[in-house]
Every structure is written in structure tokens, then in C-alpha cells.
N, C-alpha and C positions, 0 to 999 in steps of 0.2 A: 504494500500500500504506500503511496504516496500523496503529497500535500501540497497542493500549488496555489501559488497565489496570482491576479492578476492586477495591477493598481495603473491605471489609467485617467485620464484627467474628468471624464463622467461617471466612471465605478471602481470599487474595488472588490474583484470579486476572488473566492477562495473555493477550494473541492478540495474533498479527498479522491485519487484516481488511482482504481486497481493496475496491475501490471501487462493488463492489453490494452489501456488506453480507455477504460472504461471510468465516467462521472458516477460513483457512487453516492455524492452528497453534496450540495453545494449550500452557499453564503452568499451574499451581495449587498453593500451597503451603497448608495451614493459616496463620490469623493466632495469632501470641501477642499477644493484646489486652490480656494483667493483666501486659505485659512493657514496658520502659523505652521510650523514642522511639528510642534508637539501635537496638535490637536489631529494632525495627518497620522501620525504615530497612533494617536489612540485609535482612530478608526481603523486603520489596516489590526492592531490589537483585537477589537470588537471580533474582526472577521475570521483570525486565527484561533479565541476564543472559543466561538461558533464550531467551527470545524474541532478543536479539542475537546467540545460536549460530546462529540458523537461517540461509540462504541466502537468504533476501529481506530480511531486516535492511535490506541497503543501500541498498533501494528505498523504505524508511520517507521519508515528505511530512508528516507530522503523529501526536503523541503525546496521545490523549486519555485522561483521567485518573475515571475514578466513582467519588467519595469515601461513605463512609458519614458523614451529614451529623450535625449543622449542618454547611454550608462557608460559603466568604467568597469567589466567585469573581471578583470586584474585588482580593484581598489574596491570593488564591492558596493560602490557608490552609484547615486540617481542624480540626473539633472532637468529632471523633465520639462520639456519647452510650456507645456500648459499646466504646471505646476510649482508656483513660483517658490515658494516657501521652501524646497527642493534645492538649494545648488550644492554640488559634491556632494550628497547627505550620503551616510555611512548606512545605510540600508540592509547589508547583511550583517553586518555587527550586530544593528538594532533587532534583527529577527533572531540573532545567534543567545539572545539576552531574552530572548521570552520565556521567562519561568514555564511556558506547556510544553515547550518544544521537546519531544525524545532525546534522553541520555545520546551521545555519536551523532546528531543527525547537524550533520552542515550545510546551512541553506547556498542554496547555488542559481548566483544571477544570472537573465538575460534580457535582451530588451525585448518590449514586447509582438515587435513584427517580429522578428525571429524565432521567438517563441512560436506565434501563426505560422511560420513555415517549419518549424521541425513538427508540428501536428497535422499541417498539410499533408507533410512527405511523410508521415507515420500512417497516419489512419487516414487521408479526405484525398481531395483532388488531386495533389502534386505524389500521389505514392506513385512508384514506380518508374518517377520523370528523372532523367540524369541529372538534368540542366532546368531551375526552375526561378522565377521569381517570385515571392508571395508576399503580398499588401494588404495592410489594415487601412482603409478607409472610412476614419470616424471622425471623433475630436482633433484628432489629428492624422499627418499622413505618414505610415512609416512601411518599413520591407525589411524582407531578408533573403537571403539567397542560398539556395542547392544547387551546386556544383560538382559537378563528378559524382550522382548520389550520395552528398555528402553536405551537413550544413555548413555555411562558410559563415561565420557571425564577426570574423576579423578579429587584430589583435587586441581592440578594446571592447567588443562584443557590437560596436554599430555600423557591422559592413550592412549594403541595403537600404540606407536612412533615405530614399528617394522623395520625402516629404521635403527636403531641404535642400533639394537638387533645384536648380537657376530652369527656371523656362523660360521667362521674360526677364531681359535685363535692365528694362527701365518700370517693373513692375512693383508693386506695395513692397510696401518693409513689412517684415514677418517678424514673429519674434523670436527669432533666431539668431538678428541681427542682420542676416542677409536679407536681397531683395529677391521678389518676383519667383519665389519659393513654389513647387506644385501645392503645397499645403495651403498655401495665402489664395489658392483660385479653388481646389479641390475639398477641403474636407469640408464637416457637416456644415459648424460654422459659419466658412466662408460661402457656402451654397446661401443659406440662410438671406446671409448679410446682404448680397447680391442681388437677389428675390427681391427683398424691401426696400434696397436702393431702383432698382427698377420699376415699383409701385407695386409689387403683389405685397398684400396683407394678409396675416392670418386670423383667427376670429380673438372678437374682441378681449384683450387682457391676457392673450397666451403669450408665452414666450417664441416667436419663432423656431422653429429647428427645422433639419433637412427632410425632415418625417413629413413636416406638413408640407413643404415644396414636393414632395413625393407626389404624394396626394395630389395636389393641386395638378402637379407636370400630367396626372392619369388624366384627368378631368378637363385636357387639353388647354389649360392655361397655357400662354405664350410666353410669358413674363418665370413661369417656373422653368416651364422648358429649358430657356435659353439660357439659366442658372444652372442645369444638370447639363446641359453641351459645354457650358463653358469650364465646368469641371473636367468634363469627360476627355476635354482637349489637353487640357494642364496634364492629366493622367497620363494620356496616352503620350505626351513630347516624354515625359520622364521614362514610361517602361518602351519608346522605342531607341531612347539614347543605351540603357541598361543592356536591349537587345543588340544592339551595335557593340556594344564594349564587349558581353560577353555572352553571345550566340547560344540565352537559353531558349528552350522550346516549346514553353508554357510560362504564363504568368496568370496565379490564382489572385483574386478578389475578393476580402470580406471585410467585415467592421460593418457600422451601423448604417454608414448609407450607401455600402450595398445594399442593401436588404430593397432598396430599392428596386432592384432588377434590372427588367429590361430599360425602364427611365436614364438608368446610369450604363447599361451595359449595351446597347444600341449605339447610342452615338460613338462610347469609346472604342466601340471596333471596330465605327465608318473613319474614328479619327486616326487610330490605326493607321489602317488600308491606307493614307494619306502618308504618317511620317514613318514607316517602315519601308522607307525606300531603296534599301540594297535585293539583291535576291536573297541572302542568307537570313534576311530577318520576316519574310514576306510571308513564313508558314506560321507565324508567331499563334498560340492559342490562347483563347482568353478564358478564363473557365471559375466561375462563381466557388467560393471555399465552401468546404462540404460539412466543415466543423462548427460555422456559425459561432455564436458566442463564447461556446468553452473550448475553440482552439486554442487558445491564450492558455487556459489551463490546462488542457493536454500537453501542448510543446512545454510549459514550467514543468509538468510533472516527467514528461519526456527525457527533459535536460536532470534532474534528479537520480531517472531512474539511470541514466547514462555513467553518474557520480556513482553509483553502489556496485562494489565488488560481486558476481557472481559468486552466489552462494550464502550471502550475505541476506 
């Protein structure tokens, strides 16, 4: 049995996951992301808690961890771009210090699009791919990469980060620091924000989110539309630069606004068919993640289960 956590800038969410990739039990609290490091502390606390109530707690072999990145998985630390309270924080120390945790069990970080692709390439879409990219499209925009059947998370664990990859060079500041970021046109957010500068509303006193421009783009709003193309295009310059550098043969899509569909995945493959303009990248597939919300914590618990000795 294993224990994964996922903390992300709109949830953090936690499971125990048997040793074929199976959710036995899960947790989910919202994050306070615009909330101090202690208080961030308690909630991921709340959700490891929860998971140590359960009855198989005490069969826990390994604690994997999916950070919303940048991470430092050498230094064990979080920076997350939409979590401010977050800079360098010592994140596996802080889990290594949880009075529930199992006698031996050392929590083992990664960021969280990588996470989604070691669950891809384990259980969902990308199993069996040599060469794969796999992206979280939510709060924010991230990836990771399979190479040679094999995850590549790089020497600090954020090979993939294609949220913070340049599409436009005279485009918004992101808060990365860089400009014209796929993240600053693509994710939920900025779908949202786009929407409402263009004049779609949503109903009175809601919060906009990409959910509702979903909705709306179904209902043939023009105004939603042209916020899920304009996403679609940010997406697809970044996963055809990806396929240019390194000739994989599938790129999986998931996070919350996927969930969208074809809204999001139509245009992205007409915009495709546009910037994959060599022949070696022109068979590129695009293919919706099979793992939906608890990839995150399958690829944690994945990366854990990879930590324990056989026989162990």
C-alpha cells in the first residue's frame, strides 16, 4: 500500500493506492493558495490525517508526494507558481515530521505533470508509448515526459514544464516572470479571464471558471469559443515545439479543463495540423488522459512505489 499526495493550486488531494495502481481511499480539501505557509501546512496535514484514519494506514511502504511545480526534487522543496506563500519551502522534511507517517517511510517528491505522466505511462493513455508527452491543463499549465519508455523528470525533477514555455514574445507577463507563457493564454484561468474581457458573463455573483466557458462554448457562444481556440493554439505552438525537439508520438491531455472535450480538443488538433510542420512530427496523436483526477495520485504513488526495495 501506498500514500500519495497531490497539492495543487485548487486542491489538495490525498489516497491510499494498492500496488497495481489501484485508489483505495481518497481525501480532498480545497487549497488556500493566497494563505500563509503555515496555514498551507495545516491543510495538506488535514488531508494526511484523513488518509491515516483509514485501516490500511498501517500497511503504508512508501509516501509519494505531486507538487505543483517548479520543484527541486534533489532539495525536496516546492515553488509553486500559483502558490505564493510557497518559495523553496522544505516540503518533504515537512511530510518526513508528520507524527502519522510509518516508522522507514520517506516521502519522495515530484512535480505534478510528471506525476500525470508516470500514471499515464503506468495505467491510462501513454502505457505502452516509447516517446510520450503528458499535460495537466488546469490552474495551471504543466508536463512531463517519456522517453525511451522511460520517465524523464530531469535533474531537478521539472523536465516538461511547457506551461512556461515562450509562444508569444510580446505576450502578458505571467507569473513566472516571463512573458507570453502557454499558461498566461491556456489554462483555466486564463480561459476565464479572456471570456469576460470579450463580454461573455457568467450568471449573476458566480465566480467565472473554465467550467462555465465550457458550457457556454457547447451552447455555441462565440465569445466562449474563441477563448477555448485561443487556448487551444497557445497548447498546441508548445506541444509542436516539444515534438520538434524530441520526436515523441503521442501527447496525453488532462486536468480540469480538459474535461472539456471536444471544446478544447477540436481546435487543438486543427491547430496542430497547422504548427507541426516537419514530416517527422505530422503523425503527432493527441489522446484525452484516461486517469482523470487521480493521475496525480497514481504517478505520486507510482514514484513511491519505484522508492521500495523488492520484497520490502
Amino acid at each position: 500500500m501506498y500514500a500519495a499526495l497531490d497539492i495543487g493550486g485548487t486542491k489538495i488531494a490525498g489516497a491510499l493506492v494498492d500496488d497495481e495502481g489501484a485508489v483505495l481511499h481518497r481525501a480532498e480539501i480545497p487549497t488556500p493558495a493566497r494563505e500563509s505557509a503555515a496555514r498551507l501546512v495545516r491543510a495538506v496535514d488535514t488531508v494526511v490525517d484523513a488518509l491515516a484514519a483509514h485501516p490500511a494506514w498501517g500497511s503504508v511502504r512508501g509516501l509519494g508526494i505531486a507538487g505543483a511545480g517548479p520543484v527541486d526534487t534533489a532539495a525536496g522543496t516546492v515553488s509553486p507558481v500559483n502558490i505564493p506563500a510557497w518559495r523553496g519551502f522544505p516540503l518533504v522534511r515537512t511530510m518526513r515530521a508528520h507524527p502519522s507517517l510509518p516508522d522507514g517511510v520517506e516521502p519522495v517528491l515530484l512535480g505534478d505533470a510528471v506525476a500525470m505522466a508516470a500514471a499515464e505511462h503506468w495505467h491510462g493513455a501513454a502505457r505502452g508509448v516509447a516517446d510520450a508527452l503528458c499535460m495537466v491543463v488546469s490552474t495551471g499549465v504543466g508536463g512531463g515526459f517519456v522517453l525511451d519508455g522511460r520517465l524523464h523528470a530531469g535533474p531537478s525533477g521539472n523536465a516538461g514544464h511547457i506551461g512556461h514555455v515562450t509562444v508569444d514574445l510580446d505576450g502578458p507577463s505571467c507569473a513566472c516572470g516571463s512573458r507570453g507563457c502557454v499558461e498566461v493564454y491556456a489554462s483555466g484561468p486564463a480561459i476565464a479571464r479572456h471570456a469576460v474581457a470579450a463580454g461573455w458573463r457568467p450568471l449573476d455573483g458566480v465566480e467565472p471558471t473554465a467550467a462555465d466557458v465550457a458550457a457556454a462554448a457547447r451552447h455555441g457562444d462565440e465569445r466562449a469559443l474563441a477563448a477555448f481556440d485561443r487556448s487551444a493554439r497557445a497548447l498546441a505552438a508548445g506541444i509542436a515545439g516539444s515534438a520538434t525537439l524530441l520526436e515523441i508520438e503521442v501527447v496525453v491531455v488532462g486536468g480540469g479543463v480538459a474535461q472539456a472535450g471536444d471544446t478544447l480538443f477540436g481546435p487543438l488538433r486543427r491547430h496542430l495540423r497547422r504548427y507541426t510542420a516537419l514530416g517527422f512530427t505530422r503523425d503527432l496523436e493527441v489522446r484525452p488522459a484516461a486517469l482523470a483526477r487521480d493521475a496525480g495520485l497514481v504517478g505520486a504513488a507510482a514514484a513511491a512505489r519505484g522508492r521500495v526495495p523488492a520484497g520490502l
